[in-house]
Steps between C-alpha positions, in 0.01 A plus 500: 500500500239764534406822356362860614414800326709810601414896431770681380550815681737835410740525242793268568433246212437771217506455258435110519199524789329790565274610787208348547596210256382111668768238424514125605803397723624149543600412877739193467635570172877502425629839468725603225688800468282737274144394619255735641490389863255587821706547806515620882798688708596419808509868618137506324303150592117640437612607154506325180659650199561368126832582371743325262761225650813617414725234640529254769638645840607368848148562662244475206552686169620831370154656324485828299165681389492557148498880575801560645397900569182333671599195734568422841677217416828298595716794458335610849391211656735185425411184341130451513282185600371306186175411560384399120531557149309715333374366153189638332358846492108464532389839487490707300683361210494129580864311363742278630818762655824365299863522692648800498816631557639454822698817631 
């Protein structure tokens, strides 16, 4: 399994990430419903977004943002690519990122 820093940008994942916050993703990690997740959209392949996996769909998983008044997100663009599994916010409050709610 590997790792790789990410940059959180916009407001999707208030109130849990924030703009401009660095997290550590996973790639290879099993995905539970509830984890913060980095993904990619067909309709959107140079793009990488972290969002919340919702549930498991028919071509990759159903992901939310946090922020549902801030998100491109599922709702738009179908089930989303998982790529990996976000785990640990580095900067700027460094802390393991618990399960949350899936929605």
């Amino acid at each position: 399994m590997r790792w790789r820093r990410v940059a959180v940008r916009g407001p999707s994942m208030s109130p849990t990430l924030h703009d401009g916050d660095v997290v550590l993703a996973r790639f290879g990690a099993r995905v539970q419903a509830g984890d913060v997740v980095l993904v990619r959209w067909d309709e959107r392949p140079d793009q990488l977004s972290v969002k919340r996996a919702s549930r498991p769909a028919d071509a990759g998983w159903w992901v939310l943002g946090d922020n549902p008044f801030g998100s491109t997100d599922s709702r738009t663009l179908g089930p989303a690519e998982v790529l990996a599994v976000v785990r640990w916010r580095l900067w700027p409050a460094p802390g393991r990122l618990s399960v949350g709610a899936a929605r």
